[in-house]
mmCIF file as Biopython writes it, N, C-alpha, C and O atoms, coordinates in Angstrom:
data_model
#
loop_
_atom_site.group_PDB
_atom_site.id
_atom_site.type_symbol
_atom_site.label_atom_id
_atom_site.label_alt_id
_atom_site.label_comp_id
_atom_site.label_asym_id
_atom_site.label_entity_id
_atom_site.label_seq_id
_atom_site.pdbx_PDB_ins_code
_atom_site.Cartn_x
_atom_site.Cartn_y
_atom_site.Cartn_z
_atom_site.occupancy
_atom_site.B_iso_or_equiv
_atom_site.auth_seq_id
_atom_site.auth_asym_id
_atom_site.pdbx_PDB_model_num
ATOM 1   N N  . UNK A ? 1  ? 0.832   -1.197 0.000   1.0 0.0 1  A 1 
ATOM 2   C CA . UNK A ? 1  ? 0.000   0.000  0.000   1.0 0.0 1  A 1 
ATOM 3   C C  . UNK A ? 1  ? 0.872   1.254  0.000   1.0 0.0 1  A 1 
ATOM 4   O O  . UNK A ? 1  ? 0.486   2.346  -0.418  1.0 0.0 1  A 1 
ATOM 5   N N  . UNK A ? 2  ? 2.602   0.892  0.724   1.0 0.0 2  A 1 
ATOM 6   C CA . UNK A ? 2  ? 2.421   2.245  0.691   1.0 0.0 2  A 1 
ATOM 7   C C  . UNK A ? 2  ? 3.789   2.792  -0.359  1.0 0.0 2  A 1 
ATOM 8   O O  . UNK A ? 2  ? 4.510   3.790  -0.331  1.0 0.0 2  A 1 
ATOM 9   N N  . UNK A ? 3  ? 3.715   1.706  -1.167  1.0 0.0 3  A 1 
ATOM 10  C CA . UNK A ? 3  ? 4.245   1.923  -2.492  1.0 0.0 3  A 1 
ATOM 11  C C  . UNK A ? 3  ? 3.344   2.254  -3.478  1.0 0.0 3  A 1 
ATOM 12  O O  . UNK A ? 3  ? 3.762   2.761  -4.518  1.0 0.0 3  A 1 
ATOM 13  N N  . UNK A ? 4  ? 2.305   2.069  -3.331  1.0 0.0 4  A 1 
ATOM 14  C CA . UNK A ? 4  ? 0.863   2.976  -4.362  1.0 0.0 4  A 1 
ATOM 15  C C  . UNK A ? 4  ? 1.356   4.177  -4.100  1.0 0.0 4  A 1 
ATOM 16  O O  . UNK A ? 4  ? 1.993   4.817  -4.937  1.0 0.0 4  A 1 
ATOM 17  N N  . UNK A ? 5  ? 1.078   4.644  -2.772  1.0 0.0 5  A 1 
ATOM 18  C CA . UNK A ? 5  ? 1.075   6.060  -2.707  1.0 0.0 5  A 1 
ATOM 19  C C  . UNK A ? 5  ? 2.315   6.829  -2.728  1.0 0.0 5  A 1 
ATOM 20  O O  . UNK A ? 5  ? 2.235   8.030  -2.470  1.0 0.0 5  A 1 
ATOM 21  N N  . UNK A ? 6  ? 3.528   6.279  -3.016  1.0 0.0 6  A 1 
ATOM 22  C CA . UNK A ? 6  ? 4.214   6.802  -3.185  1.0 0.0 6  A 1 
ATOM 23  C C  . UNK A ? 6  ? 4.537   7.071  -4.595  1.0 0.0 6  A 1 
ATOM 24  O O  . UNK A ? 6  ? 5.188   8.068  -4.909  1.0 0.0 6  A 1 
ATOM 25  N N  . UNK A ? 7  ? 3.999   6.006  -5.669  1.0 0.0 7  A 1 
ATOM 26  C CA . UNK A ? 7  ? 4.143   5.818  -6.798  1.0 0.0 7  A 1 
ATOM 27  C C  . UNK A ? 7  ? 2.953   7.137  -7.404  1.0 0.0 7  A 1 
ATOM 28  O O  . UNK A ? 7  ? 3.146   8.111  -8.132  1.0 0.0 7  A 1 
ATOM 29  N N  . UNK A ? 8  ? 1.931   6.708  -6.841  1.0 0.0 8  A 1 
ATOM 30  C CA . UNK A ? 8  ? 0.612   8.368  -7.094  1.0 0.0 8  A 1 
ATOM 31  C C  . UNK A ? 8  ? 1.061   9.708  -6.215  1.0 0.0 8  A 1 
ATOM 32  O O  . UNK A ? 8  ? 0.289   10.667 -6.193  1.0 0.0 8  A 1 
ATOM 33  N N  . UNK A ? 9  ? 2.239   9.758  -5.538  1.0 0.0 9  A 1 
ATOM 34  C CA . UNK A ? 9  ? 2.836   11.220 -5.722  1.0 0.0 9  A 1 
ATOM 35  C C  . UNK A ? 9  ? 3.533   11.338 -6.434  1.0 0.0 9  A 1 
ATOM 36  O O  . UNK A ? 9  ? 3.364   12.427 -6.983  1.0 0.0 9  A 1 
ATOM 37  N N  . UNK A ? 10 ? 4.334   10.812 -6.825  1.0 0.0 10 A 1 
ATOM 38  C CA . UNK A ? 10 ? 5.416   10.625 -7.839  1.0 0.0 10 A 1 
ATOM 39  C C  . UNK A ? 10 ? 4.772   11.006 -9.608  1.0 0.0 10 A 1 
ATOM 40  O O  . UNK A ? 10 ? 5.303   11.828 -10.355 1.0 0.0 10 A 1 
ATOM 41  N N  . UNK A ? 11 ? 3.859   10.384 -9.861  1.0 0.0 11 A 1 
ATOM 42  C CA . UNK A ? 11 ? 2.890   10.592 -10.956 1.0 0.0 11 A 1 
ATOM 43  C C  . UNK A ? 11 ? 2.528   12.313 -10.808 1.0 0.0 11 A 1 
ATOM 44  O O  . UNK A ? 11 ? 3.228   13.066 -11.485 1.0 0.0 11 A 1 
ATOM 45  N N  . UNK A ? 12 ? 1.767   12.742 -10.192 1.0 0.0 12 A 1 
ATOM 46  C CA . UNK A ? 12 ? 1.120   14.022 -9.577  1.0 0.0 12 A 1 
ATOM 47  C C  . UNK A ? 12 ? 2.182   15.290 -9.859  1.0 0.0 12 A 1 
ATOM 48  O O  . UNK A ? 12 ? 2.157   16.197 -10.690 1.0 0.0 12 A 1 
ATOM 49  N N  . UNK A ? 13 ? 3.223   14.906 -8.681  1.0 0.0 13 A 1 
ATOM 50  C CA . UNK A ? 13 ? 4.451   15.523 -8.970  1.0 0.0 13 A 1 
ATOM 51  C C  . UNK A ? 13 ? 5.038   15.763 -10.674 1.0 0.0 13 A 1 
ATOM 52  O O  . UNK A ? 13 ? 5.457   16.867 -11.024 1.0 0.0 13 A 1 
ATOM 53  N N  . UNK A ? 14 ? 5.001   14.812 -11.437 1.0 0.0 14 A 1 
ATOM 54  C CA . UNK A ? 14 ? 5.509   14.731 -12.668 1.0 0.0 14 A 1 
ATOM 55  C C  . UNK A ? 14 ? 4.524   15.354 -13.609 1.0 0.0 14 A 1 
ATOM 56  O O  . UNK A ? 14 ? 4.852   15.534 -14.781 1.0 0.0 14 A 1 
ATOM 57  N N  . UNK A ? 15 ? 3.118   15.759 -13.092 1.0 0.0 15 A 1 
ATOM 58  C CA . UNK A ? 15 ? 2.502   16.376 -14.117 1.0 0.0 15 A 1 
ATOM 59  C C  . UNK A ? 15 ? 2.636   17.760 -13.796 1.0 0.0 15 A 1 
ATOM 60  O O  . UNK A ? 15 ? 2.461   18.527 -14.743 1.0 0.0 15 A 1 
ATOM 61  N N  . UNK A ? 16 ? 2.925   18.300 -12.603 1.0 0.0 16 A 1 
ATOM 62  C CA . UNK A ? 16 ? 3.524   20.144 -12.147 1.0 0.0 16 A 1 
ATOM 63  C C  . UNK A ? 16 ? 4.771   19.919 -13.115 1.0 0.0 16 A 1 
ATOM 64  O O  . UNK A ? 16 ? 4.772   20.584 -14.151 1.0 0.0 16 A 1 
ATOM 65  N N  . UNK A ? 17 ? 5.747   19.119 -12.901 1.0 0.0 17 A 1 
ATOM 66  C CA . UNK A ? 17 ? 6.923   19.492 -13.925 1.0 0.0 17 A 1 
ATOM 67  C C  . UNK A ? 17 ? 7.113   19.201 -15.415 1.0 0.0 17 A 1 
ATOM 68  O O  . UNK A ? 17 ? 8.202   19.110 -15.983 1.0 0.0 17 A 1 
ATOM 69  N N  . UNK A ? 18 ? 6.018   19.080 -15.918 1.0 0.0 18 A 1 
ATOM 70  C CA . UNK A ? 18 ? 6.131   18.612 -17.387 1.0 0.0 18 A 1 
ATOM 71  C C  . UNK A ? 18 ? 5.776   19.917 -17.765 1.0 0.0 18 A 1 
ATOM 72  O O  . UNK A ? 18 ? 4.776   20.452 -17.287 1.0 0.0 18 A 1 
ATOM 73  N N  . UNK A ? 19 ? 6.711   20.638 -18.814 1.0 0.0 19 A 1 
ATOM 74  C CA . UNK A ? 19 ? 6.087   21.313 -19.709 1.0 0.0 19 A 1 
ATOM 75  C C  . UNK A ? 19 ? 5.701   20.655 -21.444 1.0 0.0 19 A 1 
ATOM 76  O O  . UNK A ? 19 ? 5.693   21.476 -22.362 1.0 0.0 19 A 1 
ATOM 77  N N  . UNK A ? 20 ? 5.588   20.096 -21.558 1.0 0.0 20 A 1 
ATOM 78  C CA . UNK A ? 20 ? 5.554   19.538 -23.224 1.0 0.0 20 A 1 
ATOM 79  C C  . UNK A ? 20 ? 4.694   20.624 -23.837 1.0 0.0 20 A 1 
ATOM 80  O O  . UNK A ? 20 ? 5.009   21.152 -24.904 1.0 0.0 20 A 1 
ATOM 81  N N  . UNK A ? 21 ? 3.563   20.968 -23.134 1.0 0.0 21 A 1 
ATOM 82  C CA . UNK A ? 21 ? 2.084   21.318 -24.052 1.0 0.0 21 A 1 
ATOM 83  C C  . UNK A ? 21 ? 2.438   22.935 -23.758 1.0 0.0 21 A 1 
ATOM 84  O O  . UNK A ? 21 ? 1.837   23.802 -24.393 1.0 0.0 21 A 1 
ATOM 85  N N  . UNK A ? 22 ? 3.592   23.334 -22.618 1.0 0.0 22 A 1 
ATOM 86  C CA . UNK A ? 22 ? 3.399   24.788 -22.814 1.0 0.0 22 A 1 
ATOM 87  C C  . UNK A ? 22 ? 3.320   25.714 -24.377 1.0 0.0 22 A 1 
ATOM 88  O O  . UNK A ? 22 ? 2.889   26.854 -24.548 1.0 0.0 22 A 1 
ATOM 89  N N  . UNK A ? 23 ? 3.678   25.123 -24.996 1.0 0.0 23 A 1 
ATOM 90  C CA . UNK A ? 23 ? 4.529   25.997 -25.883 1.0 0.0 23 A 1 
ATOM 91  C C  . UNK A ? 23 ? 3.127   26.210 -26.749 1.0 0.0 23 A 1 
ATOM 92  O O  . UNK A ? 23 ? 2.505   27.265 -26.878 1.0 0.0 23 A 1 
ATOM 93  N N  . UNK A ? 24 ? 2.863   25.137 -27.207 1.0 0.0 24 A 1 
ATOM 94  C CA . UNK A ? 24 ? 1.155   25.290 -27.659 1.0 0.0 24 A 1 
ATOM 95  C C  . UNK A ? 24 ? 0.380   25.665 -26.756 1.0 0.0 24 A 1 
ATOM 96  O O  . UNK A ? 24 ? -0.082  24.545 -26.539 1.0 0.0 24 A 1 
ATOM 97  N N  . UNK A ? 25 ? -0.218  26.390 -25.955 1.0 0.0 25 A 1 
ATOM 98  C CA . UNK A ? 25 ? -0.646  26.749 -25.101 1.0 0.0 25 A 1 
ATOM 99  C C  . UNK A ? 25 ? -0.058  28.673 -25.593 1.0 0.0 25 A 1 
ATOM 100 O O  . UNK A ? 25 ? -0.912  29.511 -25.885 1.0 0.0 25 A 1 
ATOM 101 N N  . UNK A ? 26 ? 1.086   28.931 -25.586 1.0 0.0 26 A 1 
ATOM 102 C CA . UNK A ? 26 ? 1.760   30.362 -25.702 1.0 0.0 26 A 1 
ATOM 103 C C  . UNK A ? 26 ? 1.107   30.573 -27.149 1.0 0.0 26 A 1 
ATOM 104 O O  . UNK A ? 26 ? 0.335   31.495 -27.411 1.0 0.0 26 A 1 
ATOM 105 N N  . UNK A ? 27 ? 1.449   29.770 -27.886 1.0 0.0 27 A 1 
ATOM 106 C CA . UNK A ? 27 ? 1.641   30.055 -29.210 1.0 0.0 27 A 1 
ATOM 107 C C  . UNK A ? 27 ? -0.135  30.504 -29.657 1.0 0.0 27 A 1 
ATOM 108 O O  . UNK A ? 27 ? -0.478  31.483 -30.320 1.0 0.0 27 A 1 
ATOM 109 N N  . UNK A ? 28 ? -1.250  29.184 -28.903 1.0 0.0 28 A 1 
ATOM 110 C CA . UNK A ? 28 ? -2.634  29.595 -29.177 1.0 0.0 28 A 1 
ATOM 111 C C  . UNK A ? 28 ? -2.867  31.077 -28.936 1.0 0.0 28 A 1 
ATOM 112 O O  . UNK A ? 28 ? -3.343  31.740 -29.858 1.0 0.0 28 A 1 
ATOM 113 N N  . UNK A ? 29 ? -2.531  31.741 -27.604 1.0 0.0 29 A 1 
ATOM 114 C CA . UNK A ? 29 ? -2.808  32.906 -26.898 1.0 0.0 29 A 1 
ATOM 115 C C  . UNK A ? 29 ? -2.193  34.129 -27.759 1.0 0.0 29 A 1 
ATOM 116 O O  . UNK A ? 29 ? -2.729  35.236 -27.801 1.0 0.0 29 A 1 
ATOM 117 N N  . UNK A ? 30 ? -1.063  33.811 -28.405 1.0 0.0 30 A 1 
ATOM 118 C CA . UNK A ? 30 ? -0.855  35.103 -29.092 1.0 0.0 30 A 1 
ATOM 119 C C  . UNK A ? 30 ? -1.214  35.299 -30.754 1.0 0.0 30 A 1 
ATOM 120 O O  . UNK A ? 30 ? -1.174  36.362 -31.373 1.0 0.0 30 A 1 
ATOM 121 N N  . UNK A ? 31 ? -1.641  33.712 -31.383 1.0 0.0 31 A 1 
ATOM 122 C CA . UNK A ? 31 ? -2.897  33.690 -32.445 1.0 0.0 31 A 1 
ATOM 123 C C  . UNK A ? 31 ? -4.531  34.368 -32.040 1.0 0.0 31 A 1 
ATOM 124 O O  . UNK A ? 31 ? -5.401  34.812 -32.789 1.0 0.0 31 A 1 
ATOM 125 N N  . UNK A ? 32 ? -4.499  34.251 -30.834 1.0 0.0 32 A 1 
ATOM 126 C CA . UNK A ? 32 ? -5.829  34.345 -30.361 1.0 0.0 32 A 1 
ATOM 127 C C  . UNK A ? 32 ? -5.641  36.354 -30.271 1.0 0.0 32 A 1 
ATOM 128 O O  . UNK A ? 32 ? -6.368  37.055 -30.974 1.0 0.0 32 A 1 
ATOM 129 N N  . UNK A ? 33 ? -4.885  36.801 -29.589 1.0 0.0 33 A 1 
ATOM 130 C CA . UNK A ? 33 ? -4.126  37.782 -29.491 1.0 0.0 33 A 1 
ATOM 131 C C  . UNK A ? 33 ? -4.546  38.855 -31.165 1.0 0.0 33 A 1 
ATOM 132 O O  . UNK A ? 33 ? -5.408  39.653 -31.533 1.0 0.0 33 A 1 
ATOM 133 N N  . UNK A ? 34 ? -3.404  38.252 -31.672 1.0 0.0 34 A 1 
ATOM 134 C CA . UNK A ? 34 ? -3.523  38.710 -33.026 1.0 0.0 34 A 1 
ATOM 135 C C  . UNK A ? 34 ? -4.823  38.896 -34.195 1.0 0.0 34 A 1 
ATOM 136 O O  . UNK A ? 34 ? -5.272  39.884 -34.775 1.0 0.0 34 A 1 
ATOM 137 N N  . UNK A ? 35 ? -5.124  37.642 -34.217 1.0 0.0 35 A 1 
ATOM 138 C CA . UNK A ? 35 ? -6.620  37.298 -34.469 1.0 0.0 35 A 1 
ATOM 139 C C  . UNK A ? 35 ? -7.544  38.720 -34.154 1.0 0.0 35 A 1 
ATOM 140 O O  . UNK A ? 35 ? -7.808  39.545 -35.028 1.0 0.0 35 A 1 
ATOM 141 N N  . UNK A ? 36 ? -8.078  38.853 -32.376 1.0 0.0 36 A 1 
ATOM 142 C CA . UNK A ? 36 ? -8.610  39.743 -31.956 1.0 0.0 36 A 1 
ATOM 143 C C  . UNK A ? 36 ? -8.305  41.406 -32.827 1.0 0.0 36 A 1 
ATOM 144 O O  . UNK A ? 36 ? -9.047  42.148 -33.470 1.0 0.0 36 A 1 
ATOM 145 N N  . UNK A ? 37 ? -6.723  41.477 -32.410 1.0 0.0 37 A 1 
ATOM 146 C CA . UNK A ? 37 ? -6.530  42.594 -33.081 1.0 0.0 37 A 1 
ATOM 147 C C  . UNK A ? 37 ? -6.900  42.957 -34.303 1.0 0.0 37 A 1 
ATOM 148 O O  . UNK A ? 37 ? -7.413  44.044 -34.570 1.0 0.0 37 A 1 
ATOM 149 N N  . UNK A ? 38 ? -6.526  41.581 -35.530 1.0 0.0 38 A 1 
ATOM 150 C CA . UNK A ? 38 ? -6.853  41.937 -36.969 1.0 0.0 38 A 1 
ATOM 151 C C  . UNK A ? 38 ? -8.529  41.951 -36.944 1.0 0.0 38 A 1 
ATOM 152 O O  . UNK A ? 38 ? -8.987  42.518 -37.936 1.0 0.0 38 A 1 
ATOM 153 N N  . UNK A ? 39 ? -9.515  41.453 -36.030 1.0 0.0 39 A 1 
ATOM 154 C CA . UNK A ? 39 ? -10.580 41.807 -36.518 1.0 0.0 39 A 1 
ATOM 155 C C  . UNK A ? 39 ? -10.826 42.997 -35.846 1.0 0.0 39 A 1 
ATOM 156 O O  . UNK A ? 39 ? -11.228 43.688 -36.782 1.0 0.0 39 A 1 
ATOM 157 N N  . UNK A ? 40 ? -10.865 43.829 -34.699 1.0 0.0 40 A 1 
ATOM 158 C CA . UNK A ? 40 ? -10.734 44.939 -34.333 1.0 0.0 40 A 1 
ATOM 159 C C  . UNK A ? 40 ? -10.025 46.156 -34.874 1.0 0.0 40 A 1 
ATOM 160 O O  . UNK A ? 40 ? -9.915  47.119 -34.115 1.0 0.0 40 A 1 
ATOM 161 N N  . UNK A ? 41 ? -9.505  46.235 -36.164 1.0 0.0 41 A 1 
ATOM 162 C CA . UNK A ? 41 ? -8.986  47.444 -36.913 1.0 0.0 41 A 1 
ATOM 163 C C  . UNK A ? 41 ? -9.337  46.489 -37.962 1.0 0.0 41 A 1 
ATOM 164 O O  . UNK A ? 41 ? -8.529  46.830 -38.826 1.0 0.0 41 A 1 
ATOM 165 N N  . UNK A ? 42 ? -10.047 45.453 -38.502 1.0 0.0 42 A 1 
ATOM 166 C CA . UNK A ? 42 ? -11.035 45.810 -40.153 1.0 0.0 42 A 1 
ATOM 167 C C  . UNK A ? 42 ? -11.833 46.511 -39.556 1.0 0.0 42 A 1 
ATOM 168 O O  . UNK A ? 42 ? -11.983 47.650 -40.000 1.0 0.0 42 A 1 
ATOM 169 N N  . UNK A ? 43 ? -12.653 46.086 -38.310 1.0 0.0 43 A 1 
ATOM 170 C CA . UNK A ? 43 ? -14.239 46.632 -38.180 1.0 0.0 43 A 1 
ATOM 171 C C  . UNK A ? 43 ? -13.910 48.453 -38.174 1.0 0.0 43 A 1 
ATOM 172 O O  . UNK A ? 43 ? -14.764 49.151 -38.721 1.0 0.0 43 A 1 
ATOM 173 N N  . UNK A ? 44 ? -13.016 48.958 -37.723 1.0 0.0 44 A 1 
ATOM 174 C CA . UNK A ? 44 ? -12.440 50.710 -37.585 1.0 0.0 44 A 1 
ATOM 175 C C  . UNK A ? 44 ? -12.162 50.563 -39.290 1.0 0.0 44 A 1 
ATOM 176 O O  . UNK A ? 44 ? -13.156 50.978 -39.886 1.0 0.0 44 A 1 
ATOM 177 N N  . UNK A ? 45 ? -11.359 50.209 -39.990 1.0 0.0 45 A 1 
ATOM 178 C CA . UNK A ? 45 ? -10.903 50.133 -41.095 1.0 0.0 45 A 1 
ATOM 179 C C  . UNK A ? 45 ? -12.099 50.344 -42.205 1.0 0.0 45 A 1 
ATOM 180 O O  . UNK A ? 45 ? -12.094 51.122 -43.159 1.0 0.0 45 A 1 
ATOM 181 N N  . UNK A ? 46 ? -13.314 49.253 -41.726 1.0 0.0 46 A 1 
ATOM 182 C CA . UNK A ? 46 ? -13.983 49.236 -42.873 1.0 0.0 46 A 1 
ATOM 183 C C  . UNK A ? 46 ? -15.504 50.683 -42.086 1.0 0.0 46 A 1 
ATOM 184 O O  . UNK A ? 46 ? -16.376 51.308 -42.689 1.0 0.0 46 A 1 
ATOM 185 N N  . UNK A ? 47 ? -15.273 50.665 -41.176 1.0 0.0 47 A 1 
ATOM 186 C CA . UNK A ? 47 ? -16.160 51.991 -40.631 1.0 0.0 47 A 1 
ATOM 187 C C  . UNK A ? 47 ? -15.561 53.002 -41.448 1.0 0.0 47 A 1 
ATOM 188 O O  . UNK A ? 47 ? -16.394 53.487 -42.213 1.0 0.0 47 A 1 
ATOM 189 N N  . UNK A ? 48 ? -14.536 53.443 -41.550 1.0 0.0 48 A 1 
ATOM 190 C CA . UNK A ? 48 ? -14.046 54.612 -42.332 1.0 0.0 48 A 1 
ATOM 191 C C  . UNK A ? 48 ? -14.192 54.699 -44.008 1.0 0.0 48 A 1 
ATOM 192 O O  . UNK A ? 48 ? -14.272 55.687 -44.737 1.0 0.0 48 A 1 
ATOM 193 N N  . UNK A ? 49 ? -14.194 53.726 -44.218 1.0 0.0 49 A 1 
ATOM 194 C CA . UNK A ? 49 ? -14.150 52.824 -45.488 1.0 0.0 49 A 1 
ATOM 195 C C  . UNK A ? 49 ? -15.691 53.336 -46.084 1.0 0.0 49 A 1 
ATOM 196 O O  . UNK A ? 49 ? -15.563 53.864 -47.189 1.0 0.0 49 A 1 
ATOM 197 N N  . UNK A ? 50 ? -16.913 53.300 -45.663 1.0 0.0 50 A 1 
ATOM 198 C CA . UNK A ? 50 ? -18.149 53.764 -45.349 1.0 0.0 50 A 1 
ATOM 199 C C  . UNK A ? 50 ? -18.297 54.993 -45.199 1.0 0.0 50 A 1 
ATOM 200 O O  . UNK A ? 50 ? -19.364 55.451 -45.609 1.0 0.0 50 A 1 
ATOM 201 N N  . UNK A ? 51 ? -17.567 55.691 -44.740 1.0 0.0 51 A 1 
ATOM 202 C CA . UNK A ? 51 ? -17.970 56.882 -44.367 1.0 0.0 51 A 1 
ATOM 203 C C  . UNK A ? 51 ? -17.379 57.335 -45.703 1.0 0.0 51 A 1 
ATOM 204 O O  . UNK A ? 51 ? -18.141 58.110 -46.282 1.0 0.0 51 A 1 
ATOM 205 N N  . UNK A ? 52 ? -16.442 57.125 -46.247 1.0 0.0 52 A 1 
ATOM 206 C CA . UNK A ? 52 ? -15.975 57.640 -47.323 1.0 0.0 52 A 1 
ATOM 207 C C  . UNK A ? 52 ? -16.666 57.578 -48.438 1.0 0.0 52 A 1 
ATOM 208 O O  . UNK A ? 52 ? -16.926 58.564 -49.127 1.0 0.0 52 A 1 
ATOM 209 N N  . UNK A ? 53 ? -17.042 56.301 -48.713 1.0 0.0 53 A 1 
ATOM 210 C CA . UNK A ? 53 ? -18.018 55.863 -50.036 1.0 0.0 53 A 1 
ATOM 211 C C  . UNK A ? 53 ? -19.094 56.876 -49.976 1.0 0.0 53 A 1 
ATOM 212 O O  . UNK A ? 53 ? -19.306 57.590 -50.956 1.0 0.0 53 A 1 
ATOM 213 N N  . UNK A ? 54 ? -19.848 56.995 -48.796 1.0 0.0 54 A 1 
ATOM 214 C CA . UNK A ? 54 ? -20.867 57.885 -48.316 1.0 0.0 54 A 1 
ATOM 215 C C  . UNK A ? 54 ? -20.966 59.379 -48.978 1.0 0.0 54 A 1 
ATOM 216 O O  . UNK A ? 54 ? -21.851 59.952 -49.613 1.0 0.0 54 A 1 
ATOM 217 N N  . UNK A ? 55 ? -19.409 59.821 -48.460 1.0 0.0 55 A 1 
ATOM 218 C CA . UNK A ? 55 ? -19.406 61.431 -48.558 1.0 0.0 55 A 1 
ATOM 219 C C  . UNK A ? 55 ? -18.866 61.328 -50.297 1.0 0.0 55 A 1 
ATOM 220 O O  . UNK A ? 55 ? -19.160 62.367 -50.887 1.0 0.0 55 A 1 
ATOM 221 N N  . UNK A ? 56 ? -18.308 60.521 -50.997 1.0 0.0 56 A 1 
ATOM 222 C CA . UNK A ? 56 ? -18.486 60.202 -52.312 1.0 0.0 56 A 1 
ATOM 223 C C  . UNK A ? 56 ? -19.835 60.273 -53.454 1.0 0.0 56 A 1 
ATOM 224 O O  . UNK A ? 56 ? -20.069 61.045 -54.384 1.0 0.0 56 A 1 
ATOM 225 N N  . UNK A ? 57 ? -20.350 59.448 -53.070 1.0 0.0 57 A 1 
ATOM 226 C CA . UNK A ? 57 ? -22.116 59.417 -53.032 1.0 0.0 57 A 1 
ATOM 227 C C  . UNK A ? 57 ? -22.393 60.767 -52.877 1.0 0.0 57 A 1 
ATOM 228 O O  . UNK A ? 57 ? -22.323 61.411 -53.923 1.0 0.0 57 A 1 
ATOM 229 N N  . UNK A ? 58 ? -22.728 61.464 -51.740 1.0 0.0 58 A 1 
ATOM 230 C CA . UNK A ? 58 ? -23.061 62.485 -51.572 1.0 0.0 58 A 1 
ATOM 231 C C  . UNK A ? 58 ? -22.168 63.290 -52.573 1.0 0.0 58 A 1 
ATOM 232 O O  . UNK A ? 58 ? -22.856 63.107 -53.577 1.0 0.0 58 A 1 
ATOM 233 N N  . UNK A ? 59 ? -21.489 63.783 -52.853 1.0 0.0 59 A 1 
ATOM 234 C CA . UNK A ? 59 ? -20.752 64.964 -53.164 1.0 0.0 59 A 1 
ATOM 235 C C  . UNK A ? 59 ? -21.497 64.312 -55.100 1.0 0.0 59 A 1 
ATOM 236 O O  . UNK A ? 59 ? -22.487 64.887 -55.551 1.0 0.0 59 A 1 
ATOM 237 N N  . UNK A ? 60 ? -21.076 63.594 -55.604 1.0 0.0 60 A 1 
ATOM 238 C CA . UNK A ? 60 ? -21.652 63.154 -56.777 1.0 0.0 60 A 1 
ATOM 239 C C  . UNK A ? 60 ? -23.360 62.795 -57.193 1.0 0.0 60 A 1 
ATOM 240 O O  . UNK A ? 60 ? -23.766 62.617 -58.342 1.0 0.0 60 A 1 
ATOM 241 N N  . UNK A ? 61 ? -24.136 62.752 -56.026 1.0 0.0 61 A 1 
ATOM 242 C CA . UNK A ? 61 ? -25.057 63.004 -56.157 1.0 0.0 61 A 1 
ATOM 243 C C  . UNK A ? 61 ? -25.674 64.751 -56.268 1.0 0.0 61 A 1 
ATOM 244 O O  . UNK A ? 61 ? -26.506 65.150 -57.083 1.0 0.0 61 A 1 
ATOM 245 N N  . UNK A ? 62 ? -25.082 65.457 -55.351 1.0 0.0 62 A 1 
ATOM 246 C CA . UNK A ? 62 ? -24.852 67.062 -55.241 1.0 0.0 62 A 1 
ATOM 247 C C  . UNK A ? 62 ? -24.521 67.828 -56.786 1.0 0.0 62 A 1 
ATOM 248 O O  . UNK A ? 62 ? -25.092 68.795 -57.290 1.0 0.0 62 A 1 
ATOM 249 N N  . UNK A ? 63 ? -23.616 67.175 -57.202 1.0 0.0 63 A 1 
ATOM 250 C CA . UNK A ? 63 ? -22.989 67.611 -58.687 1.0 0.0 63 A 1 
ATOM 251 C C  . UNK A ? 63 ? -23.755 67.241 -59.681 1.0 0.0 63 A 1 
ATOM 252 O O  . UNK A ? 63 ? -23.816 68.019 -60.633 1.0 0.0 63 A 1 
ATOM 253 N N  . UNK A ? 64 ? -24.484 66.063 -59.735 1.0 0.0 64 A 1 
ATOM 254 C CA . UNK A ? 64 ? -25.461 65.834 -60.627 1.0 0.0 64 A 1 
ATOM 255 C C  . UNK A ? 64 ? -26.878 66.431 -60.673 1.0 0.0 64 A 1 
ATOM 256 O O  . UNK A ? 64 ? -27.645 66.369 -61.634 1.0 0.0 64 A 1 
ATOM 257 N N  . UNK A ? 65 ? -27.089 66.970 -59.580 1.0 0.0 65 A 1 
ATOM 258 C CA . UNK A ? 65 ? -28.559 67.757 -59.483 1.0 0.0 65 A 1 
ATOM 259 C C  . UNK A ? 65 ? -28.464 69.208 -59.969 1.0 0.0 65 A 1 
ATOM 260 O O  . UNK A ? 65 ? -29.463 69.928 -59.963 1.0 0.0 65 A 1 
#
């Protein structure tokens, strides 16, 4: 018995010191990161984008009347 439990700290212990999966773990967070950003400056990007076509429109509708 009390080689189980020494063998299930030993296990326990070895999963605090494993890093294998850190790195995927970093790498998701700063895709996830980036990601966020590139859709947060189209949505500004294409807002301006609109406003322009707009005052286009307008100014060529103005000239044609």
């Amino acid at each position: 018995m009390n080689d189980f439990i020494n063998g299930l700290c030993l296990k326990v212990r070895s999963f605090g010191v494993r890093e294998e999966g850190q790195d995927l773990v970093e790498y998701s967070l700063v895709f996830a990161m980036i990601a966020f950003g590139a859709i947060t400056g189209m949505g500004y990007l294409a807002s301006g984008i609109n406003t322009e076509f707009s005052n286009v429109a307008q100014v060529l509708t103005t000239a044609t009347s």
